[in-house]
C-alpha positions as CSV (number, residue, x, y, z in Angstrom):
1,X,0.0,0.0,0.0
2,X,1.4,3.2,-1.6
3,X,2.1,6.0,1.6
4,X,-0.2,9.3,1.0
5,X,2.6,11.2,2.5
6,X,6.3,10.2,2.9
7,X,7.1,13.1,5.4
8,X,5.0,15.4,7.1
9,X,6.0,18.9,8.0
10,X,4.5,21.4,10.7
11,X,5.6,24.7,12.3
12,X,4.9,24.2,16.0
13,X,6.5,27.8,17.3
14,X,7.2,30.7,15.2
15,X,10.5,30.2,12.7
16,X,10.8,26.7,13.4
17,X,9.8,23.8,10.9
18,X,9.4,20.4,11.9
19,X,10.1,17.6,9.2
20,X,8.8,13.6,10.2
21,X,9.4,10.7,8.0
22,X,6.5,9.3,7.7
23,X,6.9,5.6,6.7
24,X,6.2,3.7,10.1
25,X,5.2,0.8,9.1
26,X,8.7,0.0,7.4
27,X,10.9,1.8,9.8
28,X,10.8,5.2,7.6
29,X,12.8,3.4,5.6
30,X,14.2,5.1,2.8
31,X,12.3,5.1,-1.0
32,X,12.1,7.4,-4.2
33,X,9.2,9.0,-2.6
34,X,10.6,9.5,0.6
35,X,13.9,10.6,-0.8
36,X,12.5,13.3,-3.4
37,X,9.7,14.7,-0.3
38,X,12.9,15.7,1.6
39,X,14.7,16.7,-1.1
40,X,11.3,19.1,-2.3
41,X,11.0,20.1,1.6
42,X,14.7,21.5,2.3
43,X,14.7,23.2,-1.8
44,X,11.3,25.5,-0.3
45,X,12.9,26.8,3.0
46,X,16.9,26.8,1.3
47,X,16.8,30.3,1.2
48,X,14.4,31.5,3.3
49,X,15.3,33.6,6.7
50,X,12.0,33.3,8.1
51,X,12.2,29.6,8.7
52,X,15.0,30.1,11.5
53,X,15.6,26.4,12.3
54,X,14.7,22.9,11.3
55,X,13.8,19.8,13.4
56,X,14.2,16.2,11.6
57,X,12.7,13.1,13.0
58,X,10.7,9.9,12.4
59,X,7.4,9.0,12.8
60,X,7.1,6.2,15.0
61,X,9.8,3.6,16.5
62,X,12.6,4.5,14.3
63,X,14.5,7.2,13.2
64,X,15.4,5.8,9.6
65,X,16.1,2.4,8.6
66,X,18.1,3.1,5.6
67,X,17.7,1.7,2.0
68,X,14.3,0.1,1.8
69,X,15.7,-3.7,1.0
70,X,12.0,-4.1,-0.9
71,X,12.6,-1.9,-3.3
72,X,13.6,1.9,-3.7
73,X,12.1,2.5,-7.1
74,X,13.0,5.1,-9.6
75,X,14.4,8.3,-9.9
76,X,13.0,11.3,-12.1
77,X,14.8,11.6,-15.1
78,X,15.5,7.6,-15.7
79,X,15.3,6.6,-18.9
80,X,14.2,3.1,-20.3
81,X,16.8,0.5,-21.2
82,X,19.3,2.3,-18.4
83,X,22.1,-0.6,-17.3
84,X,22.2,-1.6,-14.0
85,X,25.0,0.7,-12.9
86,X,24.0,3.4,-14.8
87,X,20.4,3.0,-13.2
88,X,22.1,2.1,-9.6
89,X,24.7,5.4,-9.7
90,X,21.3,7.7,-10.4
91,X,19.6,6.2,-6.7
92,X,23.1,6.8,-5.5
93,X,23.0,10.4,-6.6
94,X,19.3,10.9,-5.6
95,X,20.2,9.8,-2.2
96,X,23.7,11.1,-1.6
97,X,22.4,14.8,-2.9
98,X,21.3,15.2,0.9
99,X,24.4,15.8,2.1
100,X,24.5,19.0,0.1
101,X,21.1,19.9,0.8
102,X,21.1,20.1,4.0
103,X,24.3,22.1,3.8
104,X,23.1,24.3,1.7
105,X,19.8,25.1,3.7
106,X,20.4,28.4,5.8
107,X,18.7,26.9,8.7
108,X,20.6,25.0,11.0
109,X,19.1,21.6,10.8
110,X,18.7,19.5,14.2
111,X,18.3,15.5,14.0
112,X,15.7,14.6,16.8
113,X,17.0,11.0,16.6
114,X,13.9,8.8,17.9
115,X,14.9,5.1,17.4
116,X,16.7,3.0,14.9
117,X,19.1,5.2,12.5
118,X,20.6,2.5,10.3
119,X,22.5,2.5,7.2
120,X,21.1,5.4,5.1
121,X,19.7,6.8,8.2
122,X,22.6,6.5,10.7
123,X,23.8,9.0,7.4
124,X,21.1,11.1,7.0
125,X,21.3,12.0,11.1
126,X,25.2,12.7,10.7
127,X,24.4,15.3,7.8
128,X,22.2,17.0,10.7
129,X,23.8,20.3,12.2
130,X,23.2,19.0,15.8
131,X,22.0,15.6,16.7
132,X,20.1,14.9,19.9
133,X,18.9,11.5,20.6
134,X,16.4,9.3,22.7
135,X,17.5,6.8,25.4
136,X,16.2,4.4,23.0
137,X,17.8,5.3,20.0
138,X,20.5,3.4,18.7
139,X,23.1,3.5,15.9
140,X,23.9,0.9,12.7
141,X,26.8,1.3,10.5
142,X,24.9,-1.2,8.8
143,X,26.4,-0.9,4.9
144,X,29.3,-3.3,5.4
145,X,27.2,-6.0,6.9
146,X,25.1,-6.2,3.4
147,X,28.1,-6.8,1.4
148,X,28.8,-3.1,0.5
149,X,31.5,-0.7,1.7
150,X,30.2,1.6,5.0
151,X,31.6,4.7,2.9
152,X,28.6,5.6,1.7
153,X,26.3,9.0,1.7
154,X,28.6,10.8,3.5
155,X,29.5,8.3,6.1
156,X,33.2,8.4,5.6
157,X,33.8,12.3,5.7
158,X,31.5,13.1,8.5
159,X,32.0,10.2,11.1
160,X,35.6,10.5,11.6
161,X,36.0,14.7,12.0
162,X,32.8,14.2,14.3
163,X,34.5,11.4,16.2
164,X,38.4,10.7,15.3
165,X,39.8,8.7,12.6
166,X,40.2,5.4,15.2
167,X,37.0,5.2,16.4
168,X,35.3,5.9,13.2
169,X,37.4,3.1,11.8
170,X,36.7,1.0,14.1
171,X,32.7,1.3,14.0
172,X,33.0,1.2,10.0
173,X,34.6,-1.9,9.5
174,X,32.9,-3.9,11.8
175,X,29.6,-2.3,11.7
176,X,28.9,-2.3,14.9
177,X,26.0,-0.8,16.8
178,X,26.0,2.2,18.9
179,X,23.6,2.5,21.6
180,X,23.2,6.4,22.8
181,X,24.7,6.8,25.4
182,X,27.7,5.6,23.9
183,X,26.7,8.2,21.0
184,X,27.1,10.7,23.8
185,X,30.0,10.0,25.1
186,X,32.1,10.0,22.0
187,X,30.5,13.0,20.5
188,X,27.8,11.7,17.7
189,X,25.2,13.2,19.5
190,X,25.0,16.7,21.9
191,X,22.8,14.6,24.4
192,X,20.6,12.1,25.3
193,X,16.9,12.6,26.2
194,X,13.7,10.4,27.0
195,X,11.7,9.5,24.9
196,X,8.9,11.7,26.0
197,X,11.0,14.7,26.3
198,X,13.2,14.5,23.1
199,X,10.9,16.7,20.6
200,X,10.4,19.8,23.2
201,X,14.1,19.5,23.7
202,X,15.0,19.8,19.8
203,X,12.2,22.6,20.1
204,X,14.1,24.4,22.4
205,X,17.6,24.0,20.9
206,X,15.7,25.7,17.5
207,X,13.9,28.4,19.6
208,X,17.4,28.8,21.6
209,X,18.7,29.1,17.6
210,X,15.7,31.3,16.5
211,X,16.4,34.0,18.7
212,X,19.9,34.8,17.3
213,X,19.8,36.9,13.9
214,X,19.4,35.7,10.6
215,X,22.7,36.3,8.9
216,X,24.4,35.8,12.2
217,X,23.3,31.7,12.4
218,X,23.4,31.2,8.4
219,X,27.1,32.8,8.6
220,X,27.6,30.6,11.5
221,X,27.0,27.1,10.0
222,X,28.5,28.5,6.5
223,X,32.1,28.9,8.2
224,X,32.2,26.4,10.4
225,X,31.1,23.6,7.3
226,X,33.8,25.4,5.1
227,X,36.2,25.3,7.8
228,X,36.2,21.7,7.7
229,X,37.2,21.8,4.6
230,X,40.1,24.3,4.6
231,X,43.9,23.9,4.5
232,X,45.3,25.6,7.4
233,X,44.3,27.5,10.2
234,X,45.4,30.6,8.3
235,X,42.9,30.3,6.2
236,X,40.0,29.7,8.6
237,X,41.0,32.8,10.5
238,X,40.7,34.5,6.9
239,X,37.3,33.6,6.0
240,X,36.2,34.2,10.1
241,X,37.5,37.8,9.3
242,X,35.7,38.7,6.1
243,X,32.1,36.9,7.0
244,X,32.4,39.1,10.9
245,X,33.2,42.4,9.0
246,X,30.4,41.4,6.9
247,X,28.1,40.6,9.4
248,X,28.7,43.9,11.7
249,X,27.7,45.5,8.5
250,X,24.3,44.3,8.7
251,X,21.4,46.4,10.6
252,X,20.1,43.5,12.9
253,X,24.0,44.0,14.4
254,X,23.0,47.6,15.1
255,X,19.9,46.2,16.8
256,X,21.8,43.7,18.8
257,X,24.0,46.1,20.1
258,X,21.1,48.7,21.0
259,X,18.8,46.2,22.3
260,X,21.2,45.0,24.5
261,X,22.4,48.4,25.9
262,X,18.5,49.3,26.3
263,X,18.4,45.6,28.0
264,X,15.3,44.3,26.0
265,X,14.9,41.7,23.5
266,X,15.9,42.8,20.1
267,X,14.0,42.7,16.9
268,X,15.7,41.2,14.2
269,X,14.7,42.0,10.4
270,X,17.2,40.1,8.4
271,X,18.4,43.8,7.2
């Protein structure tokens, strides 16, 4: 039976948009549909400063259960006769694009990590900004122990600068799985919550983003990304320079400074 609607969004509190997977049934396991909702969710707010922060989760037990081993189906654009890698690097692709995505979005993006994140879905929480888990979640590095390689949408970039080369390494090859309080205490996650309170606590980690300006958090996660990705400190301290002149530039710095000195809350205009 064909889902009506692979993700759901709402905006519980002002500037903040909350994205659920919406496949329980199979885990929110990952299909075409499921793929190209997120995808079409994250290209309407990429731009936009009025949606201040983003909350990802699942609907029901799990977080994300990775490739749906039933069948992913098709990608737009896939032409008949395709071989089987030609057809195979496309879902790749389709998938993988994430990673940029949620880069790309201004808003910082949280992963309210519910349950299960296996696979494609351990992945699609690491691409998150911040991760904050339940008690019951639990992690699967589960490529490698379906015959494929556990570099794989992202996997091998993101785990080891999140967590060190050695641990990474080791949780890669032997696919392990990470329950979250281990999570915690080697740095995949920020922290652990129950089960009950996890959602108001992303909520409040967006709100706590939400109040900051605009350009402020969007320069924020821009430099600290590309700074991951840089040479040498040199250059880190160069780009830091440039994007803070740029940023006291701005009018909602004015305001910031004002508002404090007047010791109210300040009013922000993305100007």
């Amino acid at each position: 039976m064909a889902d009506v609607e692979p993700i759901l969004t709402e905006r519980p509190r002002p500037g903040i948009l909350v994205i659920r997977l919406h496949r329980p049934n199979e885990l929110n396991a990952m299909n075409v549909e499921l793929i190209e909702a997120l995808h079409g969710a994250l290209d309407e707010v990429r731009d936009d400063s009025t949606t201040r922060a983003i909350v990802l989760t699942g609907e029901g037990r799990a977080f994300c259960a990775g490739l749906d081993l039933r069948g992913y189906g098709t990608p737009e654009g896939a032409t008949e006769g395709e071989g089987r890698a030609q057809l195979g690097l496309r879902v790749q692709k389709h998938i993988a694009g994430l990673v940029d995505a949620f880069r790309s979005t201004r808003a910082p993006i949280i992963a309210a990590v519910n349950g299960a994140a296996a696979g494609g879905g351990m992945s699609l929480a690491l691409m998150a900004d911040i991760r904050i888990a339940s008690d019951a979640a639990v992690f699967h590095a589960a490529f490698i122990r379906r015959g494929l390689s556990n570099c794989d949408i992202g996997m091998s970039w993101l785990l080891p600068r999140m967590i060190g080369f050695s641990r990474a390494a080791q949780i890669m090859l032997t696919g392990r799985s990470i329950d979250a309080a281990e999570a915690e205490r080697i740095g995949i996650v920020s922290s652990v919550e129950s089960a009950d309170a996890l959602l108001d606590t992303a909520l409040d980690t967006a709100e706590a983003i939400a109040q900051n300006s605009p350009f402020g958090v969007w320069m924020t996660k821009e430099v600290m990304w590309s700074n991951l990705e840089t040479p040498s400190m040199r250059a880190a301290i160069d780009l830091e320079n440039r994007t803070q002149i740029l940023s006291s530039l701005t009018r909602d710095h004015k305001e910031a400074v004002v508002s404090f000195l007047e010791k109210r809350p300040p009013e922000f205009r993305n100007h």
